[in-house]
SEKOLMAR-499732 format. One record per atom (N, C-alpha, C, O, CB): x, y, z. Coordinates in pm, whole numbers, padded with zeros to 5 digits, always signed. Last residue first. Glycine has a CB too. Example, Ala and Ser with C-alpha at 12.3 -4.5 7.8 and 13.67 -1.06 7.14 Angstrom:
+01285-00225+00708+01367-00106+00714+01290+00003+00787+01341+00114+00804+01408-00060+00572+01319-00569+00780+01230-00450+00780+01320-00330+00780+01424-00332+00846+01131-00447+00905
END
This chain:
+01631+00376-02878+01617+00303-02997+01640+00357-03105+01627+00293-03209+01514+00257-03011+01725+00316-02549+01768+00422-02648+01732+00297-02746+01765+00179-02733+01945+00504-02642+01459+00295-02286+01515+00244-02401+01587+00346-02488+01532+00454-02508+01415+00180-02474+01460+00405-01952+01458+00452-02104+01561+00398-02166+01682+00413-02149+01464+00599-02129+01303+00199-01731+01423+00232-01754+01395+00302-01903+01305+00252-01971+01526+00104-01741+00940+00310-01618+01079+00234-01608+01158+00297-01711+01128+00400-01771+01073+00069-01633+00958+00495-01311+00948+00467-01434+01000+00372-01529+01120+00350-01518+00967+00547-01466+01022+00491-01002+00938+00565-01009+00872+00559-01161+00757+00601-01172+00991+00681-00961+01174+00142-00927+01154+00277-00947+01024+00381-00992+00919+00321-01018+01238+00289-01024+01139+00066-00517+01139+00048-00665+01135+00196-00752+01112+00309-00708+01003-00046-00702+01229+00184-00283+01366+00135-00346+01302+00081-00475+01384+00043-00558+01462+00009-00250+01044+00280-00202+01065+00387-00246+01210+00311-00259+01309+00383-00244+01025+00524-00164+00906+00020-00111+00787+00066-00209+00930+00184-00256+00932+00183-00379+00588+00143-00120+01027-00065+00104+01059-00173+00007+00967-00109-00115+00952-00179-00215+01014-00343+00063+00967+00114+00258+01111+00169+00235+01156+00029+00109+01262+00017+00048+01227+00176+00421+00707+00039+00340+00769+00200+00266+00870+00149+00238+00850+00125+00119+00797+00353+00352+00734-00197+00414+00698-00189+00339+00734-00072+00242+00772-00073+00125+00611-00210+00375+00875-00168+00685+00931-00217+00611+00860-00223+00422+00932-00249+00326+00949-00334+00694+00700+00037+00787+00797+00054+00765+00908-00029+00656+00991+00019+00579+00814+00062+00868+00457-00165+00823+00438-00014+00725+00560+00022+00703+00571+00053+00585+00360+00125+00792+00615-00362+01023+00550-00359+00894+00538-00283+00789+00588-00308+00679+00464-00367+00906+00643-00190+01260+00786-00235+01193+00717-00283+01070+00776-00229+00976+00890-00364+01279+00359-00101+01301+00474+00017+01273+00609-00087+01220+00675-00039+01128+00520+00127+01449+00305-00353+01346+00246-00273+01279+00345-00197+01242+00418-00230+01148+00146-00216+01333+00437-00421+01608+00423-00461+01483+00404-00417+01367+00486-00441+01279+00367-00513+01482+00362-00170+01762+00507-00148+01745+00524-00295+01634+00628-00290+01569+00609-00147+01923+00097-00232+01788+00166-00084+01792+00273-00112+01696+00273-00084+01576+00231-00026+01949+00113-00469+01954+00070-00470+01802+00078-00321+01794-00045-00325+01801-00091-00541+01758+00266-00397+02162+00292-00497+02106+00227-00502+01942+00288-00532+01839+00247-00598+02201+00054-00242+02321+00150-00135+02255+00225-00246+02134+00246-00199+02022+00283-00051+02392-00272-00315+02176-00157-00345+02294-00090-00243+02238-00128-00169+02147-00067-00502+02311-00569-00060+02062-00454-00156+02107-00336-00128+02148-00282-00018+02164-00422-00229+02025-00753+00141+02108-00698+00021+02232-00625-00056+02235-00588-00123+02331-00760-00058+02274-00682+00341+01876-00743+00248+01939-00684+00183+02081-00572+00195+02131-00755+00159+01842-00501+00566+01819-00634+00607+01891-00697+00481+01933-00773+00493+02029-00740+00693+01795-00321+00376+01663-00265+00470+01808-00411+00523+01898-00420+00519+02020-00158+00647+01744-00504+00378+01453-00479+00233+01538-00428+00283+01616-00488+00243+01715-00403+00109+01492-00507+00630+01305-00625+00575+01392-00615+00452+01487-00695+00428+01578-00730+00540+01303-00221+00610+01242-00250+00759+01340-00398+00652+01390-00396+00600+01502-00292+00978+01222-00233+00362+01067-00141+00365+01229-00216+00504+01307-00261+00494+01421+00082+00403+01204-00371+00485+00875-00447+00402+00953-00390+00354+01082-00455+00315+01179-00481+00299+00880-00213+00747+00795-00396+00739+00859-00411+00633+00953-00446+00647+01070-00526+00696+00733+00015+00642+00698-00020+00709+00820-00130+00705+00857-00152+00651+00965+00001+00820+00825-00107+00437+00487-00050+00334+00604-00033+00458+00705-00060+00421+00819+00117+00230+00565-00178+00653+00320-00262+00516+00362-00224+00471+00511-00290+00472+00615-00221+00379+00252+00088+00767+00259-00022+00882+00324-00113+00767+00415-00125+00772+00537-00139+00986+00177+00186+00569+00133+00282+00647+00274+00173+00682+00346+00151+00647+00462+00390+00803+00247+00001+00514-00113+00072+00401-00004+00116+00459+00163+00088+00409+00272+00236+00347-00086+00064+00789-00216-00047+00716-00103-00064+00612-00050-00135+00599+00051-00146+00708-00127+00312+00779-00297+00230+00857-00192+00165+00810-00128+00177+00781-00009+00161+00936-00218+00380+00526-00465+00431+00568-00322+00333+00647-00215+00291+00612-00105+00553+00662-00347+00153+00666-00663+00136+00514-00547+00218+00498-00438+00172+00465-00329+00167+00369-00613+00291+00823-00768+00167+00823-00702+00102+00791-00615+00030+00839-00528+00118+00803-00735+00521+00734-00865+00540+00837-00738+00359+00850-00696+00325+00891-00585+00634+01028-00799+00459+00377-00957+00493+00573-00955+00507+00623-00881+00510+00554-00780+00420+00673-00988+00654+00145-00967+00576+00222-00871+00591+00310-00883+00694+00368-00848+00577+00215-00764+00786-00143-01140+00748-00001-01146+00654+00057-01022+00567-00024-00990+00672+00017-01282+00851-00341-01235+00886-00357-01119+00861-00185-01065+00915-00129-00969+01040-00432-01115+00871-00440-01523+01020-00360-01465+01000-00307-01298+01089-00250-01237+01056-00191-01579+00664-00587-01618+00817-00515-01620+00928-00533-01624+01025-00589-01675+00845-00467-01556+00480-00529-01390+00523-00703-01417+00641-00693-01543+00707-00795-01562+00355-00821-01485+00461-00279-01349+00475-00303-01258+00562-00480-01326+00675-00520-01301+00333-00273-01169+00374-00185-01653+00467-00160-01569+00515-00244-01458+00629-00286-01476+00436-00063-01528+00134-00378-01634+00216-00424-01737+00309-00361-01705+00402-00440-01706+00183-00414-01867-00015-00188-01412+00009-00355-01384+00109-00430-01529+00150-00544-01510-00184-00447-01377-00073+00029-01538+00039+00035-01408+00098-00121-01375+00207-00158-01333-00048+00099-01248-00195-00046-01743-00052+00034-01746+00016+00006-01629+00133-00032-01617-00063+00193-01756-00450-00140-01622-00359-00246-01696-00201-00145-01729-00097-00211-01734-00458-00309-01872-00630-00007-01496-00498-00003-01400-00410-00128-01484-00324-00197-01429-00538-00048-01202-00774+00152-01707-00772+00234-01561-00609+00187-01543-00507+00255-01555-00909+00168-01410-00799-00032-01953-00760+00094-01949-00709+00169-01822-00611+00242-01831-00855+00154-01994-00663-00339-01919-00778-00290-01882-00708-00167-01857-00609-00154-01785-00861-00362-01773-00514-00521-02024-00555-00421-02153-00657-00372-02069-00762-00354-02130-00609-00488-02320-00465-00715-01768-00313-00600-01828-00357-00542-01918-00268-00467-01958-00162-00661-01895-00711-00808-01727-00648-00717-01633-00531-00592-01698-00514-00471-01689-00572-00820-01529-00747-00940-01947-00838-00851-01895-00763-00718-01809-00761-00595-01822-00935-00941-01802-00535-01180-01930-00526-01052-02020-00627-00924-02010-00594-00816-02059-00540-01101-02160-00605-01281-01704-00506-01219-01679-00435-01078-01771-00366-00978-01750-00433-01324-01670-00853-01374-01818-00858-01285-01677-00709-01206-01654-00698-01096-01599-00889-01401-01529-00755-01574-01981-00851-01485-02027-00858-01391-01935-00877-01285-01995-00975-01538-02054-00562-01746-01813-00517-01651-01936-00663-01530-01950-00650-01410-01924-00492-01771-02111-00583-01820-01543-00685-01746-01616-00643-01692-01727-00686-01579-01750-00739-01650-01547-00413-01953-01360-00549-01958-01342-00604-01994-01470-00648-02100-01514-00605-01834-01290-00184-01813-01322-00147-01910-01325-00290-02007-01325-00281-02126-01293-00047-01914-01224-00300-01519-01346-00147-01591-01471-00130-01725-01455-00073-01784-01547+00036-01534-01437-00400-01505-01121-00485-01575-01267-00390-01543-01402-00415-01545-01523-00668-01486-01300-00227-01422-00968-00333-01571-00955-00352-01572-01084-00304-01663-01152-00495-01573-00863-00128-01208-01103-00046-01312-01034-00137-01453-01006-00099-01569-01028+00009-01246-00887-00346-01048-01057-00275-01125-01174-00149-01236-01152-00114-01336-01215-00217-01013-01262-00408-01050-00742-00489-01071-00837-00441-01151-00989-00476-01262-01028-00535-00941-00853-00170-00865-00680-00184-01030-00647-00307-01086-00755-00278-01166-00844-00239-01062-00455-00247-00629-00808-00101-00691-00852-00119-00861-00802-00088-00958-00871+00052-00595-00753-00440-00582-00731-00461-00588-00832-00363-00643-00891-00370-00698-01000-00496-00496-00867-00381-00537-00484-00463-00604-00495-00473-00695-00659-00500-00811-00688-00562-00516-00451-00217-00295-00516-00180-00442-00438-00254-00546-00439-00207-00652-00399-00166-00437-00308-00369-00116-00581-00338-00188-00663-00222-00292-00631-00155-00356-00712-00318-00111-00757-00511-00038-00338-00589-00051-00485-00505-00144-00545-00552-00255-00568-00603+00090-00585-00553+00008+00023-00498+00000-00104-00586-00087-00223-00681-00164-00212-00361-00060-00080-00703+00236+00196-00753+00079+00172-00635+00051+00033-00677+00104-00070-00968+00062+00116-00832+00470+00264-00747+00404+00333-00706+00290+00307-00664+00227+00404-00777+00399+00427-01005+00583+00040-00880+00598+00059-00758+00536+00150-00637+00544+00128-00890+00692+00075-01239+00339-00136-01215+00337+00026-01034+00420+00044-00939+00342+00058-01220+00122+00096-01249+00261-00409-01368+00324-00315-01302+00400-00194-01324+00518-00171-01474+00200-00250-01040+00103-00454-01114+00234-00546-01172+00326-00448-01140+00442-00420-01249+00186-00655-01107-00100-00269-00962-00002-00267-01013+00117-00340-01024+00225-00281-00809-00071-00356-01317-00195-00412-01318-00169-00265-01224-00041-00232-01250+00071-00188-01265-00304-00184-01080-00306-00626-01214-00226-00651-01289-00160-00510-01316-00041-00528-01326-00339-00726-00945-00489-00486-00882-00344-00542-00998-00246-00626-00983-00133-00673-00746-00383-00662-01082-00693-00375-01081-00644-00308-01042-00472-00318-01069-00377-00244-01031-00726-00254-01180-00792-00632-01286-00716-00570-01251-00618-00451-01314-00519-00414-01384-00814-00523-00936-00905-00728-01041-00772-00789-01126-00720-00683-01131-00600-00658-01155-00819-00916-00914-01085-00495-00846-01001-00506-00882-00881-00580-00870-00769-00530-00759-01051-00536-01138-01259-00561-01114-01203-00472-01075-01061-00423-01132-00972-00360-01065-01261-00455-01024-01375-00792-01131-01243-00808-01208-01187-00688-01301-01106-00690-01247-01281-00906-00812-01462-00756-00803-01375-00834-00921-01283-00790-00920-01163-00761-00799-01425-00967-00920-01723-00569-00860-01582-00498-00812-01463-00555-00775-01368-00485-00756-01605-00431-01031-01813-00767-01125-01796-00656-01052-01653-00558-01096-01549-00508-01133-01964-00560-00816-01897-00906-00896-01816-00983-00989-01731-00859-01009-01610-00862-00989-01915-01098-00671-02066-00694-00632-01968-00744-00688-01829-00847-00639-01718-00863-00560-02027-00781-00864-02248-00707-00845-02219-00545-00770-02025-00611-00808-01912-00581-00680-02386-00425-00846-02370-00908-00961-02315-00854-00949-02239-00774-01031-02148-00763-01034-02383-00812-00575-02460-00972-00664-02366-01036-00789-02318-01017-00841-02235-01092-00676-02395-01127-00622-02640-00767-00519-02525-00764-00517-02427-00834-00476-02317-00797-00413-02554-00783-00762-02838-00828-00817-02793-00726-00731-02625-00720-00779-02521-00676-00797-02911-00595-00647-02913-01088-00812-02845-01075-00863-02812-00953-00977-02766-00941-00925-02938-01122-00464-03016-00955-00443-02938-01032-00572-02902-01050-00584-02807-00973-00369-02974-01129-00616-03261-00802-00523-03165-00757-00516-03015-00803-00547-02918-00734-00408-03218-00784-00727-03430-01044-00786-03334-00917-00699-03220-00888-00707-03108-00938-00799-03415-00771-00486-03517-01149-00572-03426-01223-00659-03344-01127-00666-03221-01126-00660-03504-01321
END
């Protein structure tokens, strides 16, 4: 019984973590939003019924997040700035000091990410009813 009250803790704890962190994201263009918001429910589906339904009837980003849990959805919006995000912050990490080693991590990361963000689709599928 512990256990399981430890796992639901641990997991609610990192739900609203995770809000806070896609609220931040709101704020901050370099910073993603609704990656956050996607792990977020994901915790507290397994947490928070009450938190999890918050999230998916919450006007701003419950569409994109009942899309997304779906059919696996990413608008063309979020591609963008996903793309645009991850250039900024490699163009400013090339201006930093770092190794060339975390350079060229980084860059195989953002990469693998883009190209795992523009193989989902842009809507989902149309029902004929």
């Amino acid at each position: 019984m512990k256990k399981l009250f430890n796992r639901c803790f641990w997991l609610h704890a990192a739900g609203i973590i995770f809000v806070g962190l896609g609220f931040v994201g709101m704020a901050l263009p370099v910073m993603p939003t609704t990656i956050f918001f996607i792990l977020a429910l994901a915790c507290f589906s397994r947490s928070s019924p009450k938190f999890e339904n918050w999230l998916l009837t919450h006007p701003k980003f419950g569409p994109s997040l009942v899309a997304w849990r779906e059919h696996q959805v990413v608008p063309p919006k979020g591609k963008w700035g996903a793309g645009i995000g991850m250039l900024i912050g490699y163009i400013l990490l090339c201006f930093s000091q770092a190794p060339w080693y975390v350079l060229v991590i980084v860059a195989i990361i953002e990469v693998s990410v883009l190209a795992y963000l523009l193989t989902r689709p842009s809507q989902p599928p149309i029902t004929n009813s």
